[in-house]
C-alpha positions as CSV (number, residue, x, y, z in Angstrom):
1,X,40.1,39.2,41.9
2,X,40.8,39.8,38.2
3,X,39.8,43.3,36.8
4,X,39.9,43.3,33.6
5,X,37.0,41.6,31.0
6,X,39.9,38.9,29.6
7,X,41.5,38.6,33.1
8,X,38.3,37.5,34.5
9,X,37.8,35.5,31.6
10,X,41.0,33.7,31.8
11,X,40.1,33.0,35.7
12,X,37.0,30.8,34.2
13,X,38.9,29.2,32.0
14,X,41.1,28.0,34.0
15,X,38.5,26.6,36.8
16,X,37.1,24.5,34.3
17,X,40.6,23.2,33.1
18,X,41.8,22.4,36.8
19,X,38.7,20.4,36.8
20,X,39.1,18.8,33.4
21,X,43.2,18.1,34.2
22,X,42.0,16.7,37.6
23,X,39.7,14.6,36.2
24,X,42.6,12.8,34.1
25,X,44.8,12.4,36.7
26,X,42.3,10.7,38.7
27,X,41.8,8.1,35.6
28,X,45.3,8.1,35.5
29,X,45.7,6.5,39.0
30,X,42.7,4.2,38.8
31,X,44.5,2.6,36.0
32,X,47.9,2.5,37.8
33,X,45.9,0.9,41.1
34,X,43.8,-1.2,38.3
35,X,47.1,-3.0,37.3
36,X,48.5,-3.3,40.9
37,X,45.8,-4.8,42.1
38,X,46.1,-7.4,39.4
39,X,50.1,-7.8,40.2
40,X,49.1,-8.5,44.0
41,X,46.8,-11.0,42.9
42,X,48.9,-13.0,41.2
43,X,47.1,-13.2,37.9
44,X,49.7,-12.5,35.6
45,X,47.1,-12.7,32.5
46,X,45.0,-10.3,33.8
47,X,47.6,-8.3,34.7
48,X,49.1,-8.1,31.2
49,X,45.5,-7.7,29.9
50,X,45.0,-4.7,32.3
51,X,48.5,-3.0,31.9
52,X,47.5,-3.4,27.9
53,X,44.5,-0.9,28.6
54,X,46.5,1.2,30.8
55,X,49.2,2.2,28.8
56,X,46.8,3.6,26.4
57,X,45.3,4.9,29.0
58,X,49.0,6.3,30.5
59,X,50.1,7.6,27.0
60,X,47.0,9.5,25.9
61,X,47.2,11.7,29.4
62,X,51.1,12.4,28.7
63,X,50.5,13.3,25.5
64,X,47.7,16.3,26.8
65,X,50.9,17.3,28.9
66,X,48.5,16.5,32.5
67,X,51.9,14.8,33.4
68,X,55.2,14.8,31.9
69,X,56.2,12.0,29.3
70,X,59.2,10.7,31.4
71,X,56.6,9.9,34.1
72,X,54.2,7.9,31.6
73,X,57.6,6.3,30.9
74,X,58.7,5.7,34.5
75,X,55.2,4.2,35.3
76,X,55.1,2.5,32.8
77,X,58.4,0.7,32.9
78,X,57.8,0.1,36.6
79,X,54.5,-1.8,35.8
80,X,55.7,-3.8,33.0
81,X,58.8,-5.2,35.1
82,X,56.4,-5.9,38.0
83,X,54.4,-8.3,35.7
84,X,57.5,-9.8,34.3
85,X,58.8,-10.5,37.5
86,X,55.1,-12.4,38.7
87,X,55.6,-16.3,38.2
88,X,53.6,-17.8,35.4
């Protein structure tokens, strides 16, 4: 248990920012799964519409540092080759 007035302070802080940084990563795989699901389907319009949304999505989160820019970049590139490869 933190002893000191800041200490204990810094312990709150930091609950509420593993909640807030949670929170982000969770929106961060829904829109990952969001544009999957769309690949699996088949729909390669919806798809592209849906990966649109999600790279802002991706981007925004990498650039609060909740994951490291590399790995927007790797998801990214991942998704975007998945839809190219769907048949029109």
């Amino acid at each position: 248990m933190a002893n000191t007035a800041q200490a204990r302070k810094r312990a709150r802080q930091a609950v509420k920012q593993n909640a807030q940084n949670s929170s982000q990563r969770s929106t961060l795989r829904t829109a990952i799964k969001a544009v999957r699901k769309a690949i699996q389907a088949g729909d390669k319009a919806a798809a592209t519409t849906i990966f649109q949304q999600s790279v802002s999505t991706i981007d925004s989160i990498a650039d609060k540092k909740i994951i490291h820019k590399n790995k927007a970049a790797r998801h990214k590139s991942r998704l975007a080759a998945a839809i190219k490869g769907l048949s029109a």
